[in-house]
C-alpha positions as CSV (number, residue, x, y, z in Angstrom):
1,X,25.3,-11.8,88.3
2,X,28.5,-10.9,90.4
3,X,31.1,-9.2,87.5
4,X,34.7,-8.1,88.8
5,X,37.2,-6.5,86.3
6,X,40.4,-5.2,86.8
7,X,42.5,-3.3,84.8
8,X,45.8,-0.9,85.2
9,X,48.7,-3.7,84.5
10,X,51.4,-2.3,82.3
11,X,55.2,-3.3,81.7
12,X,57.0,-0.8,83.7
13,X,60.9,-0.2,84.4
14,X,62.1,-1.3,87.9
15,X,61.6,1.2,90.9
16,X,58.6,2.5,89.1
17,X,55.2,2.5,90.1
18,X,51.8,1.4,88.9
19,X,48.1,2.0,90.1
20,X,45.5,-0.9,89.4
21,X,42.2,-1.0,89.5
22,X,39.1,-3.2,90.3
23,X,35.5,-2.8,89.8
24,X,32.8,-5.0,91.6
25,X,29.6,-5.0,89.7
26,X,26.2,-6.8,90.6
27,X,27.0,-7.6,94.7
28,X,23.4,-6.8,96.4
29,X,23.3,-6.3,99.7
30,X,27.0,-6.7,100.7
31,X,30.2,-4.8,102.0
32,X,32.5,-7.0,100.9
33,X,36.3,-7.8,101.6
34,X,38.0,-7.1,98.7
35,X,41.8,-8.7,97.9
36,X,44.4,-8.3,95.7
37,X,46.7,-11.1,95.0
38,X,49.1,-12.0,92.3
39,X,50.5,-15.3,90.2
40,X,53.7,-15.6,88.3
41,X,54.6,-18.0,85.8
42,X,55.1,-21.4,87.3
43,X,54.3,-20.2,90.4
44,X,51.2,-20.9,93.0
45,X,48.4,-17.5,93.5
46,X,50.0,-15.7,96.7
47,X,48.1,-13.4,99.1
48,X,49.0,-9.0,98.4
49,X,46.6,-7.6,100.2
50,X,43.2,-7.0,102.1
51,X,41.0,-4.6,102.9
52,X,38.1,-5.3,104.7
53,X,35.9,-6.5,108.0
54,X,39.2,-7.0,109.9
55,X,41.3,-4.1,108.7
56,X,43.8,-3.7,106.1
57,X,46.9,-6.4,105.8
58,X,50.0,-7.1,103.6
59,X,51.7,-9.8,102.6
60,X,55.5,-9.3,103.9
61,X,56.6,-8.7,100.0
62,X,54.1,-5.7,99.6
63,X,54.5,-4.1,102.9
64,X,55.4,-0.6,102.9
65,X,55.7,-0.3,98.6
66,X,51.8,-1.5,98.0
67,X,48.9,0.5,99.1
68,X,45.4,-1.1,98.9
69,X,42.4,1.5,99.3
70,X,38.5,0.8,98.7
71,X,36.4,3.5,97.6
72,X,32.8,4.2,100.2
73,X,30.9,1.9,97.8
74,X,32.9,-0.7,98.3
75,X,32.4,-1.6,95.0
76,X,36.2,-0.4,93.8
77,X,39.2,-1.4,95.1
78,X,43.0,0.0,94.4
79,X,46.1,-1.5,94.7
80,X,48.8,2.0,94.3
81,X,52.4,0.2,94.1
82,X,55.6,1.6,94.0
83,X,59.4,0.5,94.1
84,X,58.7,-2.4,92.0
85,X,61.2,-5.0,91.3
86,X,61.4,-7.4,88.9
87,X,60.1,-10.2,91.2
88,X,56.7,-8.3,91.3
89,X,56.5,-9.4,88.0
90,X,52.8,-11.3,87.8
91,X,49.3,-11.5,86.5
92,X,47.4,-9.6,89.5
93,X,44.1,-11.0,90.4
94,X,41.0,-8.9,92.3
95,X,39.1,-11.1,95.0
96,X,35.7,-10.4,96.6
97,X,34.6,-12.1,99.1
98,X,31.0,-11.6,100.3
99,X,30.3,-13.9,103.2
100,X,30.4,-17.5,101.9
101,X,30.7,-16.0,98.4
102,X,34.2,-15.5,96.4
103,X,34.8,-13.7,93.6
104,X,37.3,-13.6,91.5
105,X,38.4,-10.7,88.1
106,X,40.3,-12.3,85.0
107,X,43.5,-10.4,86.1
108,X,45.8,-8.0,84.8
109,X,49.2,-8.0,83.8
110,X,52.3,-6.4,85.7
111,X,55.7,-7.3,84.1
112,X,58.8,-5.3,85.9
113,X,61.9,-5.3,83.9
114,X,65.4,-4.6,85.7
């Protein structure tokens, strides 16, 4: 059984910075693409970033503040952000995709406050 946790949210001032985690637990055989991506309040689950088969990518609102990393297991994934603004403010959510198979963490919290 696929298990994916993530943890590292916090309420932090504006232009501060926060590192959050993910761990992948039970994938077998698998290098997967792992995701980060975020959901505010009222608001529809929006793409932040991917690392994986393809490369690394950003959604335009994360480019150049959010850095996603994966550890060689490819079991852990990172998502270091900095300069964050109020609108940042969202439940972040780890995603794991192995082939036809997605995963998804119960999320962590990230409120910014100006």
């Amino acid at each position: 059984q696929v298990h994916v946790v993530e943890s590292g949210g916090d309420s932090v001032q504006a232009g501060g910075t926060l590192r959050l985690s993910c761990e992948a637990s039970g994938l077998v055989a698998c290098a997967p693409d792992m995701s980060w991506y975020r959901q505010a309040p009222g608001q529809e689950r929006e793409f932040v970033a991917v690392n994986g088969f393809r490369g690394t990518r950003y959604a335009d609102s994360a480019q150049g503040r959010f850095t996603i990393s994966v550890d060689s297991s490819r079991r852990r994934v990172y998502l270091q952000m900095g300069s964050l603004k109020p609108e940042d403010t969202a439940k972040y959510y780890c995603k794991v995709e192995c082939g036809t198979s997605v995963y998804w963490g119960q999320g962590t919290q990230v409120t910014v406050s100006s």
